[in-house]
C-alpha positions, 0 to 999 in steps of 0.5 A, spaced: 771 549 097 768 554 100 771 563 101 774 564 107 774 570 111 770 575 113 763 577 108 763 583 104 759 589 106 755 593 101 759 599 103 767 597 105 771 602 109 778 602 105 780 610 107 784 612 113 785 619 114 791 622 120 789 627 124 794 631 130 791 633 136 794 635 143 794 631 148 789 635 152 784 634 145 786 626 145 784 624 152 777 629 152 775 624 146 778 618 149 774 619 155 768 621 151 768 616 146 768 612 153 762 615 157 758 613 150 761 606 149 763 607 142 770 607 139 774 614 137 772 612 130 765 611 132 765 618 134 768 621 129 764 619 124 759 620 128 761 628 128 762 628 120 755 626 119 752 631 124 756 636 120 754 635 115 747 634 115 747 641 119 751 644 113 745 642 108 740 644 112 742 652 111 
């Protein structure tokens, strides 16, 4: 019989990290996220990269 469920990926997501934000922070990254049609993940992992692409380039 066949596996079921989803396929396995190369490099699997399997950590979540908290982060607190004012409800003013929130609602400009929601709105944000929404503008660009990503999800808040999206965008934040989006950011990490930037950051860290600008961090090796000094």
């Amino acid at each position: 019989m066949a596996k079921m469920g989803r396929p396995a990926v190369e490099n699997p997501k399997k950590h979540m990290v908290g982060l607190k934000m004012t409800d003013d922070e929130i609602e400009r990254l929601k709105t944000y996220a929404a503008k660009k049609g990503k999800t808040v993940s999206e965008v934040l992992q989006d950011a990490i990269n930037l950051q860290y692409e600008a961090d090796k380039k000094k």
